[in-house]
N, C-alpha and C positions, 0 to 999 in steps of 0.2 A: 430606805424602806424596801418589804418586798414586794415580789410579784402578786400578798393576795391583797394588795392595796388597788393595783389596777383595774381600771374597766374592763368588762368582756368586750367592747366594740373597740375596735382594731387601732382605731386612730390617736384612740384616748388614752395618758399615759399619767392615769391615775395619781402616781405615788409621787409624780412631777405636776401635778395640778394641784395638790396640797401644799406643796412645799413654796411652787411659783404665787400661790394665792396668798398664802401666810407672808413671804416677801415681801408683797404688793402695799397689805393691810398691817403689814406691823412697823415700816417704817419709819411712823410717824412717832415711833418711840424713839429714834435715835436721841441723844448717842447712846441709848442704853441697849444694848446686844442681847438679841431674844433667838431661842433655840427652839425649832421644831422637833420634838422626837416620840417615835413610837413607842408604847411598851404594852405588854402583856402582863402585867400585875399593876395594883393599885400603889401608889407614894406613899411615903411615910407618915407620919403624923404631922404636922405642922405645913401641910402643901394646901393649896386651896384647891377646891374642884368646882368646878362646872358642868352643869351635865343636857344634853341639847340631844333631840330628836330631829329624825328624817327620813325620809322613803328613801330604802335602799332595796337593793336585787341582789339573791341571790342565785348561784348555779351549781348545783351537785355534781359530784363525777358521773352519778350515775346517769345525768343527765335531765334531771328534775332543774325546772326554775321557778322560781317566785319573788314575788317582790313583798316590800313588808312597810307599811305606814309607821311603825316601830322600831325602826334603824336607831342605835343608842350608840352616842359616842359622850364619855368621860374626859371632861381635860382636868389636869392636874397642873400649876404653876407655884412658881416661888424664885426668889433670888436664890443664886446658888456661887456666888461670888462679885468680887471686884478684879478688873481688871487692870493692874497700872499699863498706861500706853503713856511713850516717849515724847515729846511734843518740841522739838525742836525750835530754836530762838536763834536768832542774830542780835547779839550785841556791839556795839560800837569802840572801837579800843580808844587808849588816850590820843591817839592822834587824831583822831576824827576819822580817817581817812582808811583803816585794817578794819577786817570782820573778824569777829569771833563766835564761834558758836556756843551755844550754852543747850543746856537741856535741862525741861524739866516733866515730873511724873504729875500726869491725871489718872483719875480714877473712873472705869469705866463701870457700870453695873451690868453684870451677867445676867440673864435669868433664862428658864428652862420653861416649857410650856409641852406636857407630856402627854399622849390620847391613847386611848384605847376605844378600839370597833368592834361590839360586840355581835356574834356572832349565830344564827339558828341553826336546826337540824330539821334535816330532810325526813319528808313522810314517808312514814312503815306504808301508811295505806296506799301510796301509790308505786309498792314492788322497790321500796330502797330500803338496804340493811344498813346504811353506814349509819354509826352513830357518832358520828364528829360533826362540831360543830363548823358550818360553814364560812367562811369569813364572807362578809356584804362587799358588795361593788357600788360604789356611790357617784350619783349623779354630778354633775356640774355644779350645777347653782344650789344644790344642797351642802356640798363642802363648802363654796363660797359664802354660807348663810349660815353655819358653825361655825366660820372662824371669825365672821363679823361679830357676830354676836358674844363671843368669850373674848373678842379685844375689846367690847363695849364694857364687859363684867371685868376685866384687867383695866381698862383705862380709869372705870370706877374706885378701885382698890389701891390702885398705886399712883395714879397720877391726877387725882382729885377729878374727874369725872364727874358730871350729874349722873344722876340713878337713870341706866337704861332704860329703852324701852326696846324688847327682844322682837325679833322678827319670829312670827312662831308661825309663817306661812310653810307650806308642805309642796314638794312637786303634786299633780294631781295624779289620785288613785282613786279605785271603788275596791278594796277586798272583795274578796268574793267568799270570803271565810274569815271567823271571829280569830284574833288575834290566838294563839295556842302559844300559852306560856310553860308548859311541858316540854316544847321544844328551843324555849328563845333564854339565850346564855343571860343576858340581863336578866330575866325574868327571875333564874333559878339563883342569883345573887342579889337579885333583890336591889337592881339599879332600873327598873323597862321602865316608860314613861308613862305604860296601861296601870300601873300601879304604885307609881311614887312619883310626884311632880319636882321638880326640882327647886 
């Protein structure tokens, strides 16, 4: 991942706390091999999505910041193959007493687990032209509370799971201005959680 996955605070290495957190929490799928990976467009037809909010911050070049109770991240998941791995055997030859080795193939399941961080734009009204959208910097325990929660809706789907119950706690915030969906990339794709619940 890139650099606009990172925290602004110095210490914090964003794009390595997604990836160390997913490690942590998808484990418990072995042996089946799960992929973290980014993108910037939605999947194709037959992928499942998940779609989960959270207070993120953003920071303009211009040097505007804000934070947003409406940080939108999209996962998308699916198997995306099998994996044959070798598996090595010792057999015993006619003598009792020689080895021989044998091998044989298992099958591993692949699967992909793809997000996208949608992104706002900085205010006209406070002396900024840019109009790109900004990518969010996300908290600690807000990526950790995304990914728990789309391994609970994966654990459901594929591996017989009871029906979650979603953590839909938020780090704490007061906006101090009503969400502006003029400016938030969700919004204008018609994914923000102010106006389509998941």
């Amino acid at each position: 991942m890139g650099s606009s996955f990172d925290d602004e605070t110095p210490h914090l290495n964003m794009a390595q706390h997604w990836h160390e957190t997913f490690d942590q929490i998808f484990v418990d799928f072995n042996p089946d091999k799960w992929k973290l990976e980014p993108t910037n467009v939605p999947m194709p037809q037959g992928w499942r999505t998940f779609k989960d909010s959270a207070k993120v911050k953003f920071v303009c070049d211009c040097g505007n910041s804000w934070t947003s109770m409406n940080g939108r991240v999209i996962f998308w998941f699916n198997k995306i193959g099998d994996k044959p791995e070798l598996k090595q055997e010792k057999d015993q030859g006619d003598s009792g007493d020689s080895e021989a080795g044998t091998s044989r193939r298992e099958n591993e399941s692949v699967y992909s687990l793809r997000f996208r961080l949608y992104g706002q734009k900085c205010k006209i009204s406070e002396g900024c032209d840019n109009e790109e959208f900004q990518n969010p910097k996300w908290y600690r325990e807000e990526v950790e509370k995304v990914l728990n929660n789309v391994h609970k809706k994966i654990g459901e789907v594929f591996y017989g799971f009871p029906k979650p119950v979603m953590d839909e706690n938020r780090r704490r915030g007061r906006p101090r201005r009503p969400h502006d969906s003029s400016r938030c990339q969700a919004c204008q794709e018609g994914q923000c959680s102010s106006n389509r619940r998941r």
